[in-house]
Backbone as CSV, one residue per row, in Angstrom:
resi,resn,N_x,N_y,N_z,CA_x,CA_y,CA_z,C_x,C_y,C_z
1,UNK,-23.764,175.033,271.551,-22.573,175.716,271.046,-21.584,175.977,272.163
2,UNK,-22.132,176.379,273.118,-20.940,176.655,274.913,-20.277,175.703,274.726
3,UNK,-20.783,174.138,274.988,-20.376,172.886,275.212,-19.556,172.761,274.350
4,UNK,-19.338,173.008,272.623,-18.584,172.504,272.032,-17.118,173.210,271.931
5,UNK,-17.439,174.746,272.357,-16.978,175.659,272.394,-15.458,175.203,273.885
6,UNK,-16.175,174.816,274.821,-15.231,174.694,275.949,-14.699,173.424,275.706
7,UNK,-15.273,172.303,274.757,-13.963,170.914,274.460,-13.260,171.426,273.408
8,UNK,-13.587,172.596,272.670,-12.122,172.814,271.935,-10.549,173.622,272.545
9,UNK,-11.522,173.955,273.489,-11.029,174.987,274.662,-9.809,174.005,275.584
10,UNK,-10.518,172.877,275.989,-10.303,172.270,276.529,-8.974,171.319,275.887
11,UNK,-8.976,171.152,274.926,-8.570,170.491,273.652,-6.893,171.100,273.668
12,UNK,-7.369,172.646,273.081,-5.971,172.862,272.880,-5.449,173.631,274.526
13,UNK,-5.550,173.575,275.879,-5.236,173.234,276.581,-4.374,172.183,276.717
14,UNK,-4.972,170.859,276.386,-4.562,169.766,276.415,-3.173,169.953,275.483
15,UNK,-3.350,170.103,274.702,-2.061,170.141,273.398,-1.167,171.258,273.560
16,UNK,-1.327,172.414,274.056,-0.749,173.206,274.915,0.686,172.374,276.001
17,UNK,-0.088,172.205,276.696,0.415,171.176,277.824,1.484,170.277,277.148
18,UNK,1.259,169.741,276.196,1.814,168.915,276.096,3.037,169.281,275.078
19,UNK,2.813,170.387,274.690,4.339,170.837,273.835,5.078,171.325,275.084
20,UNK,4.756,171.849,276.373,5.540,172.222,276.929,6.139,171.298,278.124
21,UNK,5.674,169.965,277.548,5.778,168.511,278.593,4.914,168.552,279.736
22,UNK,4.138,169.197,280.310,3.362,169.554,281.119,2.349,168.203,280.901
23,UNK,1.528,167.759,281.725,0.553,167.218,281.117,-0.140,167.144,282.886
24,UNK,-1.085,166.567,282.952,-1.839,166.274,284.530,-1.100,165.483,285.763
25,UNK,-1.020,166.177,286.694,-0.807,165.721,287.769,0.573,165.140,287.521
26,UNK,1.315,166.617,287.127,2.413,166.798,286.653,3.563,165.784,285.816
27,UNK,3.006,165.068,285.200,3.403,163.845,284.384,4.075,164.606,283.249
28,UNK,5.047,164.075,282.755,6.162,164.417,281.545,5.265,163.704,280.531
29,UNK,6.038,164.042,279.332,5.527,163.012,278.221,5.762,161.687,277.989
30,UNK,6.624,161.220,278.883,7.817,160.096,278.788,6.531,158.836,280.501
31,UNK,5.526,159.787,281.088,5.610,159.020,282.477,3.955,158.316,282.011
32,UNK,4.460,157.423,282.812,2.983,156.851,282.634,2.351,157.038,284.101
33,UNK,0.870,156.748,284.610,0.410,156.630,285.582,0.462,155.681,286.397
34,UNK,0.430,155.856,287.782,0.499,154.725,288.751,-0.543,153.986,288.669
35,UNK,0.239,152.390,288.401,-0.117,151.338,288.072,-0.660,150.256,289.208
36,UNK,-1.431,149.481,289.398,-1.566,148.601,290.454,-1.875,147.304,289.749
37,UNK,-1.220,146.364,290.497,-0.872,144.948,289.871,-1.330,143.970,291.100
38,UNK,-2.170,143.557,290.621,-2.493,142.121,292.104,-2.776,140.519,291.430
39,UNK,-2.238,139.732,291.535,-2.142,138.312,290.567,-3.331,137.819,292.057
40,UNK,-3.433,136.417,290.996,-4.518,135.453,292.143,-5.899,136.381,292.597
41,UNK,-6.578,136.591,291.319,-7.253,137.839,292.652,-9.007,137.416,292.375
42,UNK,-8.947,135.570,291.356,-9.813,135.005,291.191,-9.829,133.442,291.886
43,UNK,-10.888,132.910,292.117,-10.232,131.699,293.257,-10.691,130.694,292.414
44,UNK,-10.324,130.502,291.464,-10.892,129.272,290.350,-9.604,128.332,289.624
45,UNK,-9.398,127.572,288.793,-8.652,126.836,288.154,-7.716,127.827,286.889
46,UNK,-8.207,129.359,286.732,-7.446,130.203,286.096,-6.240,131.055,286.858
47,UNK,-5.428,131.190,286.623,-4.218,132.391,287.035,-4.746,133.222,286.666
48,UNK,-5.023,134.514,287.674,-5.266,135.452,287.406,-4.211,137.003,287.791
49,UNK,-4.858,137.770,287.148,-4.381,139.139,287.275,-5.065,140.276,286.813
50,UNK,-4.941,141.467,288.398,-5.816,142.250,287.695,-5.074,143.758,287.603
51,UNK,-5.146,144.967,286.528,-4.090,146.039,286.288,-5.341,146.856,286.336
52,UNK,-4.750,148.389,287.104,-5.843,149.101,287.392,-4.734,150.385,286.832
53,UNK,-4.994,150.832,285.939,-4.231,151.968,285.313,-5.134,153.175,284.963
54,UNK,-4.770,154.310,285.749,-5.705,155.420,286.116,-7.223,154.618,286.017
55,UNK,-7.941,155.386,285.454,-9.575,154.540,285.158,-9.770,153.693,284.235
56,UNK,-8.237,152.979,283.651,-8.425,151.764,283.198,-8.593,150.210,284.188
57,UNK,-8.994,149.285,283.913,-9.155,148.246,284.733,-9.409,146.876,284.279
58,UNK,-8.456,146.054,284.134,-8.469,145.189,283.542,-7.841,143.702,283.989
59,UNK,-8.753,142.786,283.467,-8.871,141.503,284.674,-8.117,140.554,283.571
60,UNK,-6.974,139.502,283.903,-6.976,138.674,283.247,-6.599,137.402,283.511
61,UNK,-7.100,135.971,282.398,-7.122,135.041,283.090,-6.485,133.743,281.968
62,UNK,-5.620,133.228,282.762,-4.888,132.239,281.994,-4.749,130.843,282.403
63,UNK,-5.836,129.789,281.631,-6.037,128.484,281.422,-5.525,127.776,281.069
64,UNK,-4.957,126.350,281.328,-3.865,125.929,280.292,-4.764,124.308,280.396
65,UNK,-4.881,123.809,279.011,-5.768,122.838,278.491,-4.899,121.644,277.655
66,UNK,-4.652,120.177,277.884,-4.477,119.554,276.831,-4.953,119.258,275.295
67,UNK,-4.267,119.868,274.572,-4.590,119.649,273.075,-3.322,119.198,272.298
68,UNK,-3.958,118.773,271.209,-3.071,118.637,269.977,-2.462,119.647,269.173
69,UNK,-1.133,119.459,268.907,-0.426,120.335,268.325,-1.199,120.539,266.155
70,UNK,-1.124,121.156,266.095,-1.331,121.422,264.452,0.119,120.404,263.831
71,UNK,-0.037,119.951,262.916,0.938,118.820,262.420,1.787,119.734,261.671
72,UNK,1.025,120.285,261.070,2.352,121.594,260.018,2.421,122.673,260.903
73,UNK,2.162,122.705,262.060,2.879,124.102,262.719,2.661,123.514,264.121
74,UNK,3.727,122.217,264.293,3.683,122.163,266.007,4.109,123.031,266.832
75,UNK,4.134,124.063,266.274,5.191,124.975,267.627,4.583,126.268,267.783
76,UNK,3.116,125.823,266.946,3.179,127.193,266.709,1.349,127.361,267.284
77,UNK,0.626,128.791,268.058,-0.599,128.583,268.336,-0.831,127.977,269.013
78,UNK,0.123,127.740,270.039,0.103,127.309,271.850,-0.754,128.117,272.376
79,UNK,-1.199,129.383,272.074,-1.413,130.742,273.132,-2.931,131.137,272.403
80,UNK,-4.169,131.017,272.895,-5.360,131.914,272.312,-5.843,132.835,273.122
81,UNK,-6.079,134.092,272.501,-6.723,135.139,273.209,-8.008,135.151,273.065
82,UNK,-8.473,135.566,274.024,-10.368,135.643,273.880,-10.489,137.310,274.862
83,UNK,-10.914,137.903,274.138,-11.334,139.419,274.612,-12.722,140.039,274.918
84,UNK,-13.709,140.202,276.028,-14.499,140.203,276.227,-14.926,141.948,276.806
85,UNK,-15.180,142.723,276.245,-15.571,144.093,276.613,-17.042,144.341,277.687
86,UNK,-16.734,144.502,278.698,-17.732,144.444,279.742,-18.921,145.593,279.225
87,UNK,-20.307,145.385,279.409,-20.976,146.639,279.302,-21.091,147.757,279.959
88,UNK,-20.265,147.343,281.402,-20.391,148.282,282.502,-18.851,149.157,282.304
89,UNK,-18.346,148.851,281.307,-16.960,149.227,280.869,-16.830,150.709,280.496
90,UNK,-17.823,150.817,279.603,-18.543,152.708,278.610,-19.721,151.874,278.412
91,UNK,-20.690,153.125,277.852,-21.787,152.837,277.816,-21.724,152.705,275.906
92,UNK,-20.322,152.563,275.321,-20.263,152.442,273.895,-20.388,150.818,273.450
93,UNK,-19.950,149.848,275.003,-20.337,148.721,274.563,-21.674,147.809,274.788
94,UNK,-22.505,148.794,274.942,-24.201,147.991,275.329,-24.390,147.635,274.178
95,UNK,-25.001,146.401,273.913,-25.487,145.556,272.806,-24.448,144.949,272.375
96,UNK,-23.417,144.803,270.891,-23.081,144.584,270.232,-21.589,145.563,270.210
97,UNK,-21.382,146.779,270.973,-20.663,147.597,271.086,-19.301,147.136,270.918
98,UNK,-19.268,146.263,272.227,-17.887,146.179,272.417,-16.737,145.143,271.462
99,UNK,-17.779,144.234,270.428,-17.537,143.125,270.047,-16.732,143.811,268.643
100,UNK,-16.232,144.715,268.078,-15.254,144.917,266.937,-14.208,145.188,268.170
101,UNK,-13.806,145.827,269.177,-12.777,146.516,270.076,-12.001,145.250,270.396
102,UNK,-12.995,144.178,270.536,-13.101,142.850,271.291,-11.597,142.036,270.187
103,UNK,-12.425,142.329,269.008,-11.767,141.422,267.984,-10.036,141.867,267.614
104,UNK,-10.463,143.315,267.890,-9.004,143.737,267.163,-8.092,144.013,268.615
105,UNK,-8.393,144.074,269.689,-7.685,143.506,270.952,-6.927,142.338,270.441
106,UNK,-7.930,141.492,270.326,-7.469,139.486,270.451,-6.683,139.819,268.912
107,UNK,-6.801,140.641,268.356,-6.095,140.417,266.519,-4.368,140.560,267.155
108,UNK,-4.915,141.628,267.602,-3.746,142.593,268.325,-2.358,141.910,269.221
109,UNK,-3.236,140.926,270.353,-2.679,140.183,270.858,-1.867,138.882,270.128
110,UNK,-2.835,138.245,269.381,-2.166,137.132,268.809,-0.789,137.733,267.824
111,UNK,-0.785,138.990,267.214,0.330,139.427,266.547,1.441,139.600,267.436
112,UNK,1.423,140.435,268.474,2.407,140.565,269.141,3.052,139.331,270.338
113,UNK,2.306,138.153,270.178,2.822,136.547,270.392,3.136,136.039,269.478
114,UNK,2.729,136.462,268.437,3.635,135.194,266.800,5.407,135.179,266.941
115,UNK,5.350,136.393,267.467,6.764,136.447,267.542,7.770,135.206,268.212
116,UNK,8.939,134.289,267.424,8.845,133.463,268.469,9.902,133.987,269.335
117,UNK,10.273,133.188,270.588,10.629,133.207,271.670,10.096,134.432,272.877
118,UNK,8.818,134.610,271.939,8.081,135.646,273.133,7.403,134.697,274.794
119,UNK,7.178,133.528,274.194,7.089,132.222,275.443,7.615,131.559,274.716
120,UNK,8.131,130.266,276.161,8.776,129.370,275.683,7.671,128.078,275.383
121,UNK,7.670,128.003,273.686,6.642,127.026,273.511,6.958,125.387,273.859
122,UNK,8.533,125.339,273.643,8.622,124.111,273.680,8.737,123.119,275.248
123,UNK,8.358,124.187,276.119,8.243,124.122,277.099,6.974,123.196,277.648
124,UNK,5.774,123.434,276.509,4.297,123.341,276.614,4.326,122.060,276.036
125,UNK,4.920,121.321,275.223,5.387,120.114,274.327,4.776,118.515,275.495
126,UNK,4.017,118.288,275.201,4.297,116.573,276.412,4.839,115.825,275.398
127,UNK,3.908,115.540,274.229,4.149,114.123,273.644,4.690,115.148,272.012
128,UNK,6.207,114.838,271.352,5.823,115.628,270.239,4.918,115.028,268.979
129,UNK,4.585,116.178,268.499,3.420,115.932,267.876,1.950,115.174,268.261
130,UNK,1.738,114.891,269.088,0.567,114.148,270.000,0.121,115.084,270.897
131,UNK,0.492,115.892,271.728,-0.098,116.265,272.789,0.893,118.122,273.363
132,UNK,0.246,118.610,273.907,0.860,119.581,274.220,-0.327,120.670,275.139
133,UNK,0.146,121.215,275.966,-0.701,122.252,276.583,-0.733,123.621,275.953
134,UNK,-2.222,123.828,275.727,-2.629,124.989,275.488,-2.963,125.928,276.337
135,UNK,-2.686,127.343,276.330,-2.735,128.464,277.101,-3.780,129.381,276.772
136,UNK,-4.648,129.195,276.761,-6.506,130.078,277.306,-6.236,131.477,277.919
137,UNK,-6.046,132.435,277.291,-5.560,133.756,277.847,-7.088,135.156,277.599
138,UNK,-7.862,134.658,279.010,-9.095,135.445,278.785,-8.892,136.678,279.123
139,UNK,-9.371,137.974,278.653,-9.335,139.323,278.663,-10.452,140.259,279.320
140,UNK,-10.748,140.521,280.124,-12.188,141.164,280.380,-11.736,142.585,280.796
141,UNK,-12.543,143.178,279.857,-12.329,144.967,280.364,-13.334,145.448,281.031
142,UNK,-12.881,145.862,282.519,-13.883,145.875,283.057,-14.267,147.719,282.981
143,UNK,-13.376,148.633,282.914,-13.329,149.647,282.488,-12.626,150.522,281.792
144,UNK,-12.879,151.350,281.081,-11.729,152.161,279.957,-11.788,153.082,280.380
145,UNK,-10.583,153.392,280.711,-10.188,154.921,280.779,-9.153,155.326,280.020
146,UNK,-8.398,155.010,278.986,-7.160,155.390,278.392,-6.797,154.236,278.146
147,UNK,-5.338,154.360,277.294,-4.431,153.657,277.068,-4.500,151.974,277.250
148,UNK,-5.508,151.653,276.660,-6.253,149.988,277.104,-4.979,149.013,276.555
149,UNK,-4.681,149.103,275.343,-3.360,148.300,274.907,-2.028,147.561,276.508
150,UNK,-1.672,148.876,276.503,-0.417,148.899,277.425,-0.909,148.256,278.975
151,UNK,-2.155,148.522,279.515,-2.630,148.095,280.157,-2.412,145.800,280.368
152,UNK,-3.511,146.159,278.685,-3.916,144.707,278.807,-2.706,144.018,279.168
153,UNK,-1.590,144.413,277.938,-0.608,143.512,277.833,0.030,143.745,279.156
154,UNK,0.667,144.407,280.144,1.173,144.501,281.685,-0.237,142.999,282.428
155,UNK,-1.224,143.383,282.683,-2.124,142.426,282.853,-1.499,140.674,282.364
156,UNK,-1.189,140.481,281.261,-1.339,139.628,280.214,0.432,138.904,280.929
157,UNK,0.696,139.360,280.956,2.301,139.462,281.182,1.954,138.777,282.603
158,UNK,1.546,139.635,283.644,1.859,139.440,285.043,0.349,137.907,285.253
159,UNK,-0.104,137.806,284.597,-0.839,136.220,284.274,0.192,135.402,284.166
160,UNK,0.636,135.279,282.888,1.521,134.393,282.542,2.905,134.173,283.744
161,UNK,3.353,135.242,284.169,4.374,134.920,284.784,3.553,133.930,286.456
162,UNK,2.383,134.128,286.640,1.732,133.268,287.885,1.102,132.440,287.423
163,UNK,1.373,131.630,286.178,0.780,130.582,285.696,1.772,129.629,286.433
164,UNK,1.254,128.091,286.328,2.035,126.787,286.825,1.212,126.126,286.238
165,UNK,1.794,124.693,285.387,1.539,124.233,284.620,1.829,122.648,285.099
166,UNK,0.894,121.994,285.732,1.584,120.377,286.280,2.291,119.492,285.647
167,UNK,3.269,119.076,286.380,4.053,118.214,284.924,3.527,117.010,284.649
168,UNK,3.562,116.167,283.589,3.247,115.314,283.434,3.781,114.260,283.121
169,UNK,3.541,112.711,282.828,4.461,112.130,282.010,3.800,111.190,281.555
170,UNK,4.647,110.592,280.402,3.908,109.941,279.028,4.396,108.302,279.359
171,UNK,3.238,107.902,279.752,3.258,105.881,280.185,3.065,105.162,278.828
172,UNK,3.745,104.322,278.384,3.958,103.629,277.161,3.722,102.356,277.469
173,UNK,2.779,101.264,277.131,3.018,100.373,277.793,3.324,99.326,276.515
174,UNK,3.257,98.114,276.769,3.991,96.723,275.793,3.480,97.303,274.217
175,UNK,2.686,96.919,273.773,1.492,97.290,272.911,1.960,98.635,272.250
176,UNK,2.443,99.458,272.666,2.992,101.064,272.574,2.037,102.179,272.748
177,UNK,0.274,101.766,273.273,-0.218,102.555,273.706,-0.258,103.382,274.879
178,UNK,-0.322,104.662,274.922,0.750,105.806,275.549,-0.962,106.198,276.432
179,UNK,-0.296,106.456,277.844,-0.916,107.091,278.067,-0.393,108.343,279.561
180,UNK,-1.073,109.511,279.113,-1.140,110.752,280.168,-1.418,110.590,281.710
181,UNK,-0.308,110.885,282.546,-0.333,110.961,283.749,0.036,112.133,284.324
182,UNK,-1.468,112.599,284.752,-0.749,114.264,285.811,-0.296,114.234,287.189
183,UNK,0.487,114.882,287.414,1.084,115.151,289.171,-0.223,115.434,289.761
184,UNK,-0.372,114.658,290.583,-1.692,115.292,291.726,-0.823,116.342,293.018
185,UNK,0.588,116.578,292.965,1.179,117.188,293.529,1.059,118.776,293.062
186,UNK,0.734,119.794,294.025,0.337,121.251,293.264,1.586,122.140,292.988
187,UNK,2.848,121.396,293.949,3.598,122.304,293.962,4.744,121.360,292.698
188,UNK,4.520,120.168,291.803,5.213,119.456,291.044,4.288,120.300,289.723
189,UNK,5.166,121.502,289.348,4.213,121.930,288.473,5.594,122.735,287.675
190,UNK,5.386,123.458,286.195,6.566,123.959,285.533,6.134,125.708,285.199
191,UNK,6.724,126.347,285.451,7.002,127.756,285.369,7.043,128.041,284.277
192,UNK,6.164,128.962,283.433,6.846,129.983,282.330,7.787,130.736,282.744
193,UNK,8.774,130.921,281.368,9.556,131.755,281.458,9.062,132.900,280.668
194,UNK,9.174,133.887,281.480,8.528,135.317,281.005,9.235,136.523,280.161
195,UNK,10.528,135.779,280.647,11.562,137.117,280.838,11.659,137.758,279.026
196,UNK,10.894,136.731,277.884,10.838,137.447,276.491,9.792,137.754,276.234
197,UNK,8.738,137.803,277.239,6.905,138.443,276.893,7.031,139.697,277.031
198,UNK,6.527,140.423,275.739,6.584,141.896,275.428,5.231,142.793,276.237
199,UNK,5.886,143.994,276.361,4.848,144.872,276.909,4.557,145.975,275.913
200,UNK,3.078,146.344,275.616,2.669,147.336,275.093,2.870,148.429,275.057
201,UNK,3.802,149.691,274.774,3.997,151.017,274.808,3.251,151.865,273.401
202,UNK,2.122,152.278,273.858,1.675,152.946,272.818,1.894,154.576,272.966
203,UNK,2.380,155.353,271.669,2.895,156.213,271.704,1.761,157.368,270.983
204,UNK,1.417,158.224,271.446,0.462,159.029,270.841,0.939,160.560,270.397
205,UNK,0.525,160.847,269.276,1.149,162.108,268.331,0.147,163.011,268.975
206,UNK,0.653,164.410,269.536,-0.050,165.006,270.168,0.335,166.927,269.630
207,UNK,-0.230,167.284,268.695,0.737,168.470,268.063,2.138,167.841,267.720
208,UNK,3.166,168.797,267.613,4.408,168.121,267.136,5.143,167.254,268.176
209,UNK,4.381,166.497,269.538,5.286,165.937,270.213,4.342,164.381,270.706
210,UNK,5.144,163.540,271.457,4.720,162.037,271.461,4.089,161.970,272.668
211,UNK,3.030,161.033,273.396,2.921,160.591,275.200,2.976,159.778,275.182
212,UNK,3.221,159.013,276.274,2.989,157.705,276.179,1.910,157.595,277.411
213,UNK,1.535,156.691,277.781,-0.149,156.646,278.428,-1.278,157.591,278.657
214,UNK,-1.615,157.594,277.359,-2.251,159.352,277.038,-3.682,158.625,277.539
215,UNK,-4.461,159.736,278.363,-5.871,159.382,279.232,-6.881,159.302,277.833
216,UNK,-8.193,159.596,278.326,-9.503,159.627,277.398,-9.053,160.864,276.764
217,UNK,-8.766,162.409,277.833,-8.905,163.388,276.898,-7.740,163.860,276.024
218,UNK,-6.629,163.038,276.308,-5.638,163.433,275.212,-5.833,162.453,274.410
219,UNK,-6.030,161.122,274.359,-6.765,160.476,272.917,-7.632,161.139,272.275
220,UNK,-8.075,161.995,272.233,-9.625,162.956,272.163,-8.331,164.130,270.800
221,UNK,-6.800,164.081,271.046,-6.121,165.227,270.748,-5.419,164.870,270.249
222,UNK,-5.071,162.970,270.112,-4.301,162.254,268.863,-4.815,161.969,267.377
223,UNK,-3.952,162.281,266.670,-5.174,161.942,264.815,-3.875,160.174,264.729
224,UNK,-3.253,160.293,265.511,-1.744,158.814,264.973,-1.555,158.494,266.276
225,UNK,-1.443,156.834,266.704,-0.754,156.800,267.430,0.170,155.125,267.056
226,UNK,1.200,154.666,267.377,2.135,153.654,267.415,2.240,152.184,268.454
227,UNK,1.482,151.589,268.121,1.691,150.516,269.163,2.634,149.636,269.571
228,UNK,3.621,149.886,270.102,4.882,148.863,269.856,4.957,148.569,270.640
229,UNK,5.551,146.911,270.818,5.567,145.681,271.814,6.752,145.630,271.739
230,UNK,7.509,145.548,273.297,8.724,145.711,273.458,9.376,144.815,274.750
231,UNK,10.083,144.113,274.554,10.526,143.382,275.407,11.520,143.770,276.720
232,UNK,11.769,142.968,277.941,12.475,143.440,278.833,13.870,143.859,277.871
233,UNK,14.501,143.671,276.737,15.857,143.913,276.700,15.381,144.699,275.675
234,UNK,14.121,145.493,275.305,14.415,146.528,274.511,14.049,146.088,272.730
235,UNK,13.743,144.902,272.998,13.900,144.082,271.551,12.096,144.551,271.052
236,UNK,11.925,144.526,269.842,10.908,145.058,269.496,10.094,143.957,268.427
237,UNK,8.491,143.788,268.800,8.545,142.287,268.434,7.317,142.666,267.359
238,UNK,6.625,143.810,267.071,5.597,144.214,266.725,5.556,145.505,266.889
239,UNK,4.331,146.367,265.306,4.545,147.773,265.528,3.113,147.793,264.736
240,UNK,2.691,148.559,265.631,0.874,148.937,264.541,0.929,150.309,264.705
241,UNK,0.401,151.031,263.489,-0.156,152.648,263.382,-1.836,152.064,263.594
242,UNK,-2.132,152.851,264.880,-3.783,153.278,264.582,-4.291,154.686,264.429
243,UNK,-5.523,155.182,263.869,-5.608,156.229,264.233,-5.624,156.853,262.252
244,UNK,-6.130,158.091,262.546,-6.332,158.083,260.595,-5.312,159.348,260.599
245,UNK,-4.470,159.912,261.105,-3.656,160.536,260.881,-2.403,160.199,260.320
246,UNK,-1.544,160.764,259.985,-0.451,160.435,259.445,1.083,160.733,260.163
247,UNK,1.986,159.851,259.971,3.091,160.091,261.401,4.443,160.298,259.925
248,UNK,5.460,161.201,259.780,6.309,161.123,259.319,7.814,160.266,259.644
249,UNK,8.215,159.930,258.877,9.498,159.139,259.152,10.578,159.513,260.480
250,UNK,10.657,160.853,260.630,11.126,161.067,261.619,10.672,160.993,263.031
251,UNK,9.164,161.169,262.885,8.521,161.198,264.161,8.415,159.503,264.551
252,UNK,8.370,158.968,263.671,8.194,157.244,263.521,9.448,156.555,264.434
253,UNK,10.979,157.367,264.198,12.196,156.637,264.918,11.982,157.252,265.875
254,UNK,11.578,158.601,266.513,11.942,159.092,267.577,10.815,158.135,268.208
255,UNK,9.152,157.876,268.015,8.465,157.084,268.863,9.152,155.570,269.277
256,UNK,9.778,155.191,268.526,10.519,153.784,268.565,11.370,154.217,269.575
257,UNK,12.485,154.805,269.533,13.707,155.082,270.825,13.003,155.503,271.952
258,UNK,11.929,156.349,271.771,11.071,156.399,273.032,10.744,154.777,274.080
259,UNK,9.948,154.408,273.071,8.976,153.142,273.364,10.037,151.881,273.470
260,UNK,11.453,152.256,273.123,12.241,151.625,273.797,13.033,151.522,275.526
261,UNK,13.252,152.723,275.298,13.419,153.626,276.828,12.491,153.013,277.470
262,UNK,11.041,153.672,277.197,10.161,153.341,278.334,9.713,152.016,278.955
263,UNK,9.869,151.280,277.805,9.572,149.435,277.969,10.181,149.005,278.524
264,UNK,11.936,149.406,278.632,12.356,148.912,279.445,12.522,149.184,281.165
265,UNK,11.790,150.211,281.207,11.767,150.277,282.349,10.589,150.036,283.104
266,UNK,9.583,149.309,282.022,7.982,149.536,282.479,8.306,148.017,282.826
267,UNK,8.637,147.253,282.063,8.997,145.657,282.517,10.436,145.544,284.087
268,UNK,10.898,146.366,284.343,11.937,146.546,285.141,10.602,146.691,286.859
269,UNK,10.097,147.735,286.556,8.843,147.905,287.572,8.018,146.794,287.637
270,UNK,7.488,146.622,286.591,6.319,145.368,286.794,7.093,144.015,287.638
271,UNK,8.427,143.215,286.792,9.476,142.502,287.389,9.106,142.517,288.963
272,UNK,9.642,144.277,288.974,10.093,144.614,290.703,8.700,143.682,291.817
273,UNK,7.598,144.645,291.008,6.302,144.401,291.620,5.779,143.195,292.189
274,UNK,5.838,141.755,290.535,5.496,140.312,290.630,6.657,139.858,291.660
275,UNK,7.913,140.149,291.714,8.756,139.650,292.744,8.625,139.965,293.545
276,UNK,8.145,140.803,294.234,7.727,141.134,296.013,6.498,140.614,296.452
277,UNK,5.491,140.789,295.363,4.293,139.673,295.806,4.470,138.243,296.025
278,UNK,4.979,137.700,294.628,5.258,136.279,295.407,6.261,136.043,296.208
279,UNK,7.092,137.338,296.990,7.921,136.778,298.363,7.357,136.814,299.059
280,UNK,5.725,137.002,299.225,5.169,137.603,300.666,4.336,136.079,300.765
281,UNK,4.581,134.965,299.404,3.859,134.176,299.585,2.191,133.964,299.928
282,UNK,1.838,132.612,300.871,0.269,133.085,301.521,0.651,134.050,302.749
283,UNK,0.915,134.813,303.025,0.804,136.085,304.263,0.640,137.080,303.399
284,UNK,0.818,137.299,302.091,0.196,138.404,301.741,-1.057,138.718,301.821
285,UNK,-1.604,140.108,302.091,-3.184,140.531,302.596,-3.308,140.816,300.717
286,UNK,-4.720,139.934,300.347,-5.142,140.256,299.126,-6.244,141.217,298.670
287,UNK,-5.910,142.131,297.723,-7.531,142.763,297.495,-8.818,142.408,297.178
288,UNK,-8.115,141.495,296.121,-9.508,140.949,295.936,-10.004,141.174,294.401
289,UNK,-11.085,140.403,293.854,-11.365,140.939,292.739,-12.300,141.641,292.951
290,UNK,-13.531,141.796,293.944,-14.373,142.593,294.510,-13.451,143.773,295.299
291,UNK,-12.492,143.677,295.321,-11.697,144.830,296.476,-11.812,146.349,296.418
């Protein structure tokens, strides 16, 4: 009874705090936590990136594979997510745990890419209708501490933008059988353009007011929260309610103008971040994925 007694204690503390914007380590309702971003931080044939957001931590890795386009939707399902919940992550994913979190991550993800011009697909195109590169976008959570959404997708984002993709070209010979030639050159390779890949701002109902990167124990103090994917210019590409509470119409626009505000400045930082790393080129000192 003590124990349950001091998390309710604890609880409306928390919700306390947060009507009066107060929240830990003096954060507004509007701030998120310091973020750390390190790309390349796996030494294999994937682009990687890894986002360490308070005691969240999350690794990600982006493959790009020749396949065939779908004939009734060439343009479409360039991009697969695969989401893998570590056991050493909580002890909620030992066994079988992590594999629903897993699914509605990757559900999660593929919605907020349907959107088009979130990448440039036609970019990925070799042969039309024949051939095209696919993008393998692996997810591994290596720990949860909060706000896993906003995380992944910053992660997911700063992948894609250190992807390179070799160019290729399509040999036709008399006969008209075609065939695939890759650059053995590393640096003859093609860039995503990033600048319309959305970032996650999830907004959490906390008493009568919103947070945005709310930890374990103020999720513990949300019954609603808003997932909206929001692009560098503010553009909004996707919106999920989770959570079994209920959000009213008004609280619904004010989380939107929020999660607009903040997106754009969360992609303005991240931007800042991926552009100073790759000016430091190879002289940058790396952490590491063991780091």
């Amino acid at each position: 009874m003590a124990s349950k007694k001091k998390s309710e204690g604890e609880k409306l503390y928390i919700v306390h705090g947060v009507q009066e914007d107060l929240r830990v380590k003096k954060k507004s309702c509007e701030d998120y936590r310091c973020a750390e971003v390190e790309t390349d931080v796996v030494s294999n044939k994937k682009k990687t990136a890894r986002v360490k957001l308070g005691h969240t931590d999350i690794l990600v890795g982006v493959k790009a594979e020749m396949g065939t386009p779908k004939l009734e939707k060439p343009e479409k399902k360039k991009l697969e997510f695969f989401v893998d919940c570590s056991a050493n992550a909580t002890p909620e994913f030992e066994g079988r745990g992590g594999e629903e979190l897993g699914s509605e991550i990757a559900s999660t993800l593929n919605n907020v890419f349907s959107s088009e011009g979130t990448v440039d697909l036609k970019s990925l195109c070799i042969n039309p209708r024949e051939h095209c590169w696919v993008l393998y976008v692996d997810v591994l959570l290596l720990q949860c501490g909060g706000n896993l959404f906003d995380a992944i997708s910053i992660a997911v984002k700063a992948a894609l933008f250190n992807t390179r993709i070799p160019k290729v070209r399509v040999l036709e010979d008399e006969e008209g059988s075609k065939e695939i030639e890759l650059s053995d050159d590393p640096y003859d390779c093609i860039r995503l353009n990033v600048d319309n890949v959305p970032c996650i701002v999830t907004l959490s109902k906390i008493g009568y007011r919103h947070v945005v990167d709310a930890t374990l124990q103020e999720q513990a103090c949300c019954l609603a929260s808003l997932l909206i994917s929001v692009t560098s210019k503010g553009t909004f590409t996707s919106m999920k309610k989770v959570g079994k509470g209920s959000l009213d119409p008004e609280s619904i626009f004010e989380m939107m103008e929020t999660a607009k505000k903040v997106g754009k400045s969360l992609h303005v930082a991240l931007q800042k971040v991926l552009d100073e790393e790759e000016s430091l080129g190879t002289s940058r000192q790396k952490v590491g994925f063991l780091g």
